[in-house]
RODO-2510 file (C-alpha; in nm, 4 decimals, decimal comma):
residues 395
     n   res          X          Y          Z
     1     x     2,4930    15,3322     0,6184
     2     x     2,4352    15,2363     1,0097
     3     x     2,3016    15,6047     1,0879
     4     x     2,0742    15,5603     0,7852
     5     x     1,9374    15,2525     0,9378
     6     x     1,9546    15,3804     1,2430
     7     x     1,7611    15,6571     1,1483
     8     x     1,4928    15,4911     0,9046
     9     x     1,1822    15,5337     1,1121
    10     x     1,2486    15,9140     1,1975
    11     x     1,3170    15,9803     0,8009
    12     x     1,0002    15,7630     0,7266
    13     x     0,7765    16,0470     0,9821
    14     x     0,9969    16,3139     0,8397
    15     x     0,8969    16,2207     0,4743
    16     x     0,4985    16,1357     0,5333
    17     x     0,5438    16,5519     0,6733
    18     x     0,6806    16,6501     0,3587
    19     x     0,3364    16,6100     0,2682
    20     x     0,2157    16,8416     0,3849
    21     x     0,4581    17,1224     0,3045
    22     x     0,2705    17,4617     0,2977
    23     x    -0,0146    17,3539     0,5340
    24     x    -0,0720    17,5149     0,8740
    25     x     0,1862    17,4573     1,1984
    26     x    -0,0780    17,3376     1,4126
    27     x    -0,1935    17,1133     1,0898
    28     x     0,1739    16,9496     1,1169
    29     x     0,1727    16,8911     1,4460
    30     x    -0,1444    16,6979     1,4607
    31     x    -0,0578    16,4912     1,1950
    32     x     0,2831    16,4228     1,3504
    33     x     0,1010    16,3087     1,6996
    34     x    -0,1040    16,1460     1,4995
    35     x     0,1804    15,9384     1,3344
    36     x     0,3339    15,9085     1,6710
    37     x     0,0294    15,7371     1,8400
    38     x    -0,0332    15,4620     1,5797
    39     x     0,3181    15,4049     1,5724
    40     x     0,3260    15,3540     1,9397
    41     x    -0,0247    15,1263     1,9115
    42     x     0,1276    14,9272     1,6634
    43     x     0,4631    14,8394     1,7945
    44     x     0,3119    14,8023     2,1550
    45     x    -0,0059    14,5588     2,0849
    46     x     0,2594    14,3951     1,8395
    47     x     0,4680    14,3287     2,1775
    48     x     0,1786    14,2270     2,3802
    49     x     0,0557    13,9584     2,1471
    50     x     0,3930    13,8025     2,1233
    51     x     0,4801    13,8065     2,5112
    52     x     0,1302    13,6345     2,5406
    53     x     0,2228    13,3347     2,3943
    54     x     0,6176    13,3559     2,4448
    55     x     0,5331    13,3676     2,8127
    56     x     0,3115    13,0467     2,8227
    57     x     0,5665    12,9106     2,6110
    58     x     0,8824    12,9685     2,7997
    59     x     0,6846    12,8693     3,1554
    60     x     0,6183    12,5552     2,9850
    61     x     0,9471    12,5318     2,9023
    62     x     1,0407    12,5821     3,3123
    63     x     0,7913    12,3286     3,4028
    64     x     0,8602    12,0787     3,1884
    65     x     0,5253    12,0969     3,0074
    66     x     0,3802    12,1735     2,6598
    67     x     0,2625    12,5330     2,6115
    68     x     0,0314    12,6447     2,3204
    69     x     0,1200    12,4298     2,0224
    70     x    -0,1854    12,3836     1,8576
    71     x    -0,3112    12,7102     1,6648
    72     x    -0,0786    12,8052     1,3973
    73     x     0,3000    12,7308     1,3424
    74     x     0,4353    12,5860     1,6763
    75     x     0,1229    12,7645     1,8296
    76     x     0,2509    13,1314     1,7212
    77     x    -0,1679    13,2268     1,6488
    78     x    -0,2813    13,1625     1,9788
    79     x    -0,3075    13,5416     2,0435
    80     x    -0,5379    13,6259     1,7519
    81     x    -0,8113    13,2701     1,8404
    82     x    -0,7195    13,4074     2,2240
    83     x    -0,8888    13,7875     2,1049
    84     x    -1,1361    13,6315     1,8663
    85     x    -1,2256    13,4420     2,1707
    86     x    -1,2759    13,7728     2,3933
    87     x    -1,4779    13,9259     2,0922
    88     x    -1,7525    13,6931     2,0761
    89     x    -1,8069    13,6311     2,4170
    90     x    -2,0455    13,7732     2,6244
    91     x    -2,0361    14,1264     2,8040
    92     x    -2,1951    14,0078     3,1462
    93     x    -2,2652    14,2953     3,4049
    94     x    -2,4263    14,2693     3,7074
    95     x    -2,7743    14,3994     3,7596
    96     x    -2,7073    14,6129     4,0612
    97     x    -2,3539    14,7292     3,9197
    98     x    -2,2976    15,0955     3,7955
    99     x    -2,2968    15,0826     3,4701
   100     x    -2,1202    15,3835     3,3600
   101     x    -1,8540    15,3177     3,5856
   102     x    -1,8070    14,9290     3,5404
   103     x    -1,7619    15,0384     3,1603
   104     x    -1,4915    15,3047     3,2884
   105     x    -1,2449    15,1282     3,4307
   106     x    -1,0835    14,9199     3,1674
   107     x    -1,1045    15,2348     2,9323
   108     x    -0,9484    15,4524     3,1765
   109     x    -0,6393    15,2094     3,2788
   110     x    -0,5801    15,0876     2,9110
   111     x    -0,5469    15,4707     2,8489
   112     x    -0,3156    15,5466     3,1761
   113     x    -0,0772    15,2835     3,0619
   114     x    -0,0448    15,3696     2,6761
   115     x     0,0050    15,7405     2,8104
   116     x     0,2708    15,6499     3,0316
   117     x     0,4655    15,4833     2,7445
   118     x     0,5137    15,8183     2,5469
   119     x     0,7722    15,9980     2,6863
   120     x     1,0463    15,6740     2,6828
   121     x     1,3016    15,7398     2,4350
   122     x     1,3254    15,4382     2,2365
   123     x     1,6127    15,5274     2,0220
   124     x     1,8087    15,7821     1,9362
   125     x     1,5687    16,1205     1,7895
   126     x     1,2685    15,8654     1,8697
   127     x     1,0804    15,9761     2,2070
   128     x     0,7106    16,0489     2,0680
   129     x     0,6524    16,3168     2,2646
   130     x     0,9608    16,5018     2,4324
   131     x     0,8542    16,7255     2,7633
   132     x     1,0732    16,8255     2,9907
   133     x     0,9351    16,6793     3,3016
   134     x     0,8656    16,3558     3,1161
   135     x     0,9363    16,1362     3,4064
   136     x     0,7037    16,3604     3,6322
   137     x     0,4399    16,3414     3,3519
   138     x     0,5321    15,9439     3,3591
   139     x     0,4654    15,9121     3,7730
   140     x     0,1769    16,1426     3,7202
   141     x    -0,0649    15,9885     3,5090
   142     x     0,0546    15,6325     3,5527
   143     x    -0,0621    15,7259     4,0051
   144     x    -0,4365    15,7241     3,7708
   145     x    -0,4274    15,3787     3,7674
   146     x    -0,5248    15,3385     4,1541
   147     x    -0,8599    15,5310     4,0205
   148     x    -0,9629    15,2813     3,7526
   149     x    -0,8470    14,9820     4,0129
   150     x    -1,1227    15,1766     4,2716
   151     x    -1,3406    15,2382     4,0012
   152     x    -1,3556    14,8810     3,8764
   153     x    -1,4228    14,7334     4,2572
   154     x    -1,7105    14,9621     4,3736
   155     x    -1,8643    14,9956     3,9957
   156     x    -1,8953    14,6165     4,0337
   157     x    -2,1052    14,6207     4,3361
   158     x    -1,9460    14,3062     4,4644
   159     x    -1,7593    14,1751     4,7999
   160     x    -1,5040    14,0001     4,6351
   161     x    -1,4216    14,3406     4,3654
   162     x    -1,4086    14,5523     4,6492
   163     x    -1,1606    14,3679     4,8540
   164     x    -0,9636    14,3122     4,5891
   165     x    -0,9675    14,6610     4,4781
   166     x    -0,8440    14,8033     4,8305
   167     x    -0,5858    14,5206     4,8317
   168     x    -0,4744    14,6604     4,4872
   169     x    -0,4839    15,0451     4,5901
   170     x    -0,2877    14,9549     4,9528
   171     x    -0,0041    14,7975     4,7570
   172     x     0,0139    15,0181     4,4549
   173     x     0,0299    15,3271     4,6872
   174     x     0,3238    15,1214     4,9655
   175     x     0,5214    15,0589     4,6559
   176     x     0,4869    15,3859     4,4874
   177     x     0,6559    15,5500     4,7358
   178     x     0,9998    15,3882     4,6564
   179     x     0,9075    15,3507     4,3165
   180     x     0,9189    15,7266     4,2762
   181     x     1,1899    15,7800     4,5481
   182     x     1,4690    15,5518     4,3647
   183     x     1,4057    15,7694     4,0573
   184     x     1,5654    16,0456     4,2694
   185     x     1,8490    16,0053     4,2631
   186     x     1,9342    16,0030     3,8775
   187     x     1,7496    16,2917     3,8608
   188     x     1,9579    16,4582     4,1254
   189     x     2,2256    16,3368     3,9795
   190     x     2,1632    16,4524     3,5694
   191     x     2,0154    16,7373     3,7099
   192     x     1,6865    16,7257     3,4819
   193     x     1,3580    16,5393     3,4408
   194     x     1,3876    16,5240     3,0993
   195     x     1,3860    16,1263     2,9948
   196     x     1,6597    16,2509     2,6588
   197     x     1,8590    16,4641     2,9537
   198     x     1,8913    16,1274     3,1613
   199     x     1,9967    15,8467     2,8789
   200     x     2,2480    16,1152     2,6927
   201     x     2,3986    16,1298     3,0624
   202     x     2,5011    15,7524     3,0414
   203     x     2,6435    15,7955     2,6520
   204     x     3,0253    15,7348     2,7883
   205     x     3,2744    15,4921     2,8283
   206     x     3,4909    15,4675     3,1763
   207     x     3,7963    15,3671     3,0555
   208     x     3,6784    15,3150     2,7106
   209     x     3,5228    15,0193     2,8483
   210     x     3,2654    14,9785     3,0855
   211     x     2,9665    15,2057     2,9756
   212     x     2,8797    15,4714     3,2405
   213     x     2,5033    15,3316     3,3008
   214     x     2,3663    15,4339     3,6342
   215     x     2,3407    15,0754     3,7427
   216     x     2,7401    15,0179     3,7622
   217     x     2,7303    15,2490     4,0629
   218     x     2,6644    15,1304     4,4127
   219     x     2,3215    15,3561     4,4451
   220     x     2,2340    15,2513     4,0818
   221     x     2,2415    14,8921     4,1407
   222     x     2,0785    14,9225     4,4491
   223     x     1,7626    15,1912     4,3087
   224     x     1,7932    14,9333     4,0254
   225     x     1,6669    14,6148     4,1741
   226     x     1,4577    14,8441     4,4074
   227     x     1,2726    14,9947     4,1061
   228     x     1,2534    14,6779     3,9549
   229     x     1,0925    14,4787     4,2931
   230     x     0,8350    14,7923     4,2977
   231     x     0,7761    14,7690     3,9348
   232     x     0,6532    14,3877     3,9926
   233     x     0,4126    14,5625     4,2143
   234     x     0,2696    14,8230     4,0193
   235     x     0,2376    14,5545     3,7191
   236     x     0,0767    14,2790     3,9747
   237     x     0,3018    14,0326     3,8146
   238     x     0,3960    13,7364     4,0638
   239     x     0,4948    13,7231     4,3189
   240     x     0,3377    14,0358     4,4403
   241     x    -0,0097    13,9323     4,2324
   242     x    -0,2381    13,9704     4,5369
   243     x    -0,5412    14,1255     4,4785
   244     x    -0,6170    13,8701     4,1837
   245     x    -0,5267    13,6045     4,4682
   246     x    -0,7976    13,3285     4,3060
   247     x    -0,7749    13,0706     4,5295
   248     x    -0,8380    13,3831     4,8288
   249     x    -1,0724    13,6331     4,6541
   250     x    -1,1432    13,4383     4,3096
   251     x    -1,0090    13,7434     4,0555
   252     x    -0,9639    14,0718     4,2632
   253     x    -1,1309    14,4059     4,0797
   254     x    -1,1902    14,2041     3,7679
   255     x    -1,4004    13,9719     3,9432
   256     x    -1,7239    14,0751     3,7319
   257     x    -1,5577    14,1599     3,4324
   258     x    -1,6110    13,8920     3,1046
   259     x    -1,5491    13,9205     2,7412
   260     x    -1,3340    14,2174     2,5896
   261     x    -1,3443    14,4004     2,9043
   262     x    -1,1367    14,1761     3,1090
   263     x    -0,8946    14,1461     2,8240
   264     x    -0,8510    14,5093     2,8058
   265     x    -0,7388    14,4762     3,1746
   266     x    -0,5286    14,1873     3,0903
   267     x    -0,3435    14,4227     2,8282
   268     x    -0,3470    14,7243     3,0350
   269     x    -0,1303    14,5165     3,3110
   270     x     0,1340    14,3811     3,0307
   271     x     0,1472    14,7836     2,8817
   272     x     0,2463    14,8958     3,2300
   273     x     0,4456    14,6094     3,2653
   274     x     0,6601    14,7147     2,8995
   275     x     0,5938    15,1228     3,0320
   276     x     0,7783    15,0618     3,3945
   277     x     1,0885    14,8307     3,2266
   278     x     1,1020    15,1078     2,9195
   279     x     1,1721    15,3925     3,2282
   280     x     1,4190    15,1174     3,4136
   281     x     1,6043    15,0952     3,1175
   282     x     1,5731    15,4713     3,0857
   283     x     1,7332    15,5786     3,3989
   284     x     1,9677    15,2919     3,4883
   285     x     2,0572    15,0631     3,1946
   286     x     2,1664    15,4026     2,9619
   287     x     1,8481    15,3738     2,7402
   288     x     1,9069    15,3043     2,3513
   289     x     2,3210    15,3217     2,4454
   290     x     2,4950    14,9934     2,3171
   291     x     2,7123    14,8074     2,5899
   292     x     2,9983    14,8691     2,4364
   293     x     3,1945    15,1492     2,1915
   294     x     3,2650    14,8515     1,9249
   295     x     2,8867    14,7774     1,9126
   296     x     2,7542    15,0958     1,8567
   297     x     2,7020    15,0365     1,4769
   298     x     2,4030    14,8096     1,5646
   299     x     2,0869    15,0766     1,5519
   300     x     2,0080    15,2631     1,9143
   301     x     1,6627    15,1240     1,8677
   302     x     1,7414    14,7520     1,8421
   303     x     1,9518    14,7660     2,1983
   304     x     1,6702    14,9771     2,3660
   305     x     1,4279    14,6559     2,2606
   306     x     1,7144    14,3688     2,3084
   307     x     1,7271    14,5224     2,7253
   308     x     1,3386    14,5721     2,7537
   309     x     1,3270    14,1629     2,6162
   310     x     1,5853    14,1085     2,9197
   311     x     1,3650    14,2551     3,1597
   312     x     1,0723    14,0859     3,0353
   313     x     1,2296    13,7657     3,0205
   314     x     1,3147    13,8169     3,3847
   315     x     0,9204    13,8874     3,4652
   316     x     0,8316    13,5854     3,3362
   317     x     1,0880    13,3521     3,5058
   318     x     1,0162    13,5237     3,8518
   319     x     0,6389    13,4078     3,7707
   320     x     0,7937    13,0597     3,7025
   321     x     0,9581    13,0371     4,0202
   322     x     0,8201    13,2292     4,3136
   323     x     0,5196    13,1774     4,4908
   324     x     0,2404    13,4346     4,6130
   325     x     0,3455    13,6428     4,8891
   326     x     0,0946    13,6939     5,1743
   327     x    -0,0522    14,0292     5,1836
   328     x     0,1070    14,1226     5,5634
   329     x     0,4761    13,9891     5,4423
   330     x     0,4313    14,2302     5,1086
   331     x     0,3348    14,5219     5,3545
   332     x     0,5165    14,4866     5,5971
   333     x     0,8518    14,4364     5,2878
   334     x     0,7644    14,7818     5,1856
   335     x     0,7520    14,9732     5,4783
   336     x     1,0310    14,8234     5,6619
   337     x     1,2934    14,7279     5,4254
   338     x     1,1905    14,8768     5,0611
   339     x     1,1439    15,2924     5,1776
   340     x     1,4124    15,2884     5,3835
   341     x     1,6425    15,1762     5,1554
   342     x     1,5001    15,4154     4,8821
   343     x     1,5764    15,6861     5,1107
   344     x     1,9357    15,5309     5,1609
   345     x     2,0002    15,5934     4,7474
   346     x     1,9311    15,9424     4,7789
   347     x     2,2398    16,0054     5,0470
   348     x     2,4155    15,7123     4,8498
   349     x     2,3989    15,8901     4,5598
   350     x     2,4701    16,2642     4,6841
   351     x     2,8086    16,0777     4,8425
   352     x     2,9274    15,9403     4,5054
   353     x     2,8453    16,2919     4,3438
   354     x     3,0472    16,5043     4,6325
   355     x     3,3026    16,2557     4,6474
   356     x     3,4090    16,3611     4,2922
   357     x     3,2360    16,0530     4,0946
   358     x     3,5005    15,8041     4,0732
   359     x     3,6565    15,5273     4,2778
   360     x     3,6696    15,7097     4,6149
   361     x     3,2674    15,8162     4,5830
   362     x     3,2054    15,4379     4,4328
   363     x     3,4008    15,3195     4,7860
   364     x     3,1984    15,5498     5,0290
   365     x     2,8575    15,5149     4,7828
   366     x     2,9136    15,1271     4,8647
   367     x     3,0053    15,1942     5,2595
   368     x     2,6472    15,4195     5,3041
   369     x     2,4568    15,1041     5,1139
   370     x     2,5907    14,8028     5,3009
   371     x     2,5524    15,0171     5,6282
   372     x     2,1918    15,0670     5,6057
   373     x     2,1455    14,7273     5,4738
   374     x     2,3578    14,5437     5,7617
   375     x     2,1380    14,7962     6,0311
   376     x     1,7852    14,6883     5,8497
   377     x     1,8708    14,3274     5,8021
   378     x     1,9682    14,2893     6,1855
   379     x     1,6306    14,4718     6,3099
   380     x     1,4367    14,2903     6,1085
   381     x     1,5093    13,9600     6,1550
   382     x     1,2620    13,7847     6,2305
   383     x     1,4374    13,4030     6,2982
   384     x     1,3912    13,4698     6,6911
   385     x     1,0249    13,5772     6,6531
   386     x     0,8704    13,2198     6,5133
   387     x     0,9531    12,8694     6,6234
   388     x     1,1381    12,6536     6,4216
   389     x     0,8998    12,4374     6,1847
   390     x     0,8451    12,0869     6,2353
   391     x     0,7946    11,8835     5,9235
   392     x     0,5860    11,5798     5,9250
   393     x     0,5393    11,2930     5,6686
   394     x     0,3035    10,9918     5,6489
   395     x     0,4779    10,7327     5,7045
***
């Protein structure tokens, strides 16, 4: 019964095929792609409705404050009066913008990040579209993204887009680096690019226990929070939300964007945001895997959603706590501190795989980790640089 219900949604494709028995192969495949993309559309926009209003909600809920309570049952709705809102509004470009490009830009990043969510496996026998080099396919059309973020600033024609725009392209590109360079490591490791290869290398049990995720190993946990911190980046989620620094540079790239246009930016950052947690999850928190052999009965699907709600849960209360970062500290974070350690995985990990994978590689993984870390956090502190601040109060 559980691997019925574990497999409904595969059986459901398999039987809208049966169709279409007896037509041509390229025929089938179409259709299944087909099947595959509205699938993804609907699940995804589903998502991005519901963290709209779950986010304002549980901020709210932080700062002691109401969120949206007044459209619909305990203010569920808001999303649909929120897009009826964008609909109607009005599509104001500038007279000296390009046009062709200004209308670009959202198009193009709403399209990177749906593309990049394709090759996740979301359960087990559900990845959309399985390719081999799935996470190179992932890195390499989700790096498209700094294009639309140019394309949006110049196509704008405006001081304020532009800056904004480089400010976005300088981050996205100091963060990509480790970004891609913590995903080394697994794939070192598993030995293939293939997003299926990497979760069915986490299926086991140490000890019958623990579950053999990447991020219960030194290097793991440490590419982990890496990957995550560079994820914030790429998503321009706070505290790393700089180029739409309002009270600096009033909206970054989407400074002359109104209407539907704007929200399709809006969505495109919460679809990278799901896209980067769905590979996290991927290559460190053993995909659709349950935590543990007694709750593998529950379908693959519903623990592959319950960690990507963790994650996104965590998004949102780092937006409820931390403020903006300046745009030197963020820099000068990834350069100094963020690659470095990156790099320091790689060897990490090679240790704990030529140490024979158990407790003596965990030991010496951990030892290479908390060696680079003690050396970085001694030359870069920066305590003895700055005076000690003096607060003052009105009396």
């Amino acid at each position: 019964m559980s691997k019925s219900i574990d497999q409904v949604f595969v059986s459901a494709k398999q039987w809208l095929l049966s169709s279409l028995a007896g037509s041509s192969t390229w025929v089938i495949q179409v259709v299944s792609s087909l099947i595959n993309i509205f699938a993804l559309l609907a699940v995804f926009l589903t998502l991005f409705a519901l963290i709209s209003v779950l986010e304002r909600k549980i901020l709210a809920r932080m700062q002691n404050r109401y969120g949206p309570n007044r459209v619909g049952p305990c203010g569920l709705f808001q999303p649909i009066a929120d897009g009826i809102k964008m609909l109607i509004k009005e599509d104001i470009v500038p007279a000296r913008a390009d046009k062709i490009v200004h209308f670009l830009a959202p198009v193009l990043i709403a399209a990177v990040a749906i593309l990049t969510l394709s090759v996740i496996p979301y359960g087990r026998n559900m990845t959309p579209f399985t390719i081999d080099g799935g996470v190179l396919f992932f890195f390499a059309v989700g790096s498209t993204t700094e294009l639309a973020v140019f394309m949006a600033g110049w196509g704008s024609n405006n001081k304020f887009s532009m800056l904004g725009a480089m400010r976005a392209i300088a981050q996205m590109i100091s963060y990509e680096l480790p970004l891609i360079i913590t995903v080394l490591p697994v794939v070192m490791v598993v030995g293939s690019l293939a997003p299926d290869q990497i979760v069915a290398a986490q299926a086991d049990y140490t000890f019958g226990l623990v579950p053999r995720w990447f991020v219960f190993t030194p290097w793991g946990a440490t590419a982990f929070i890496l990957f995550f911190v560079s994820g914030l980046v790429e998503s321009n989620r706070t505290p790393f939300d700089v180029p739409e620094g309002e009270s600096e540079i009033v909206a970054g790239h989407m400074t002359e964007y109104s209407g539907f246009k704007y929200a399709t930016f809006f969505m495109a950052e919460y679809i990278g945001m799901f896209a980067i947690s769905g590979l996290g999850i991927t290559l460190f928190l053993g995909g659709w895997h349950a935590p543990a052999r007694a709750l593998e009965f529950i379908p693959s699907y519903v623990w592959f959603f319950a960690k990507l709600s963790a994650l996104l849960f965590v998004y949102v209360w780092i937006r409820g706590t931390l403020p903006r970062t300046r745009v030197d500290q963020m820099m000068n974070f990834a350069w100094k501190f963020m690659l470095p350690m990156a790099f320091t995985c790689i060897v990490a990990a090679a240790v704990w795989h030529y140490a024979g994978r158990g407790l003596r590689g965990w030991l010496w993984s951990l030892f290479v980790i908390a060696l680079v870390y003690t050396a970085l956090s001694l030359l870069l502190d920066t305590k003895r640089r700055f005076a000690p601040r003096v607060y003052r109060f009105a009396e």
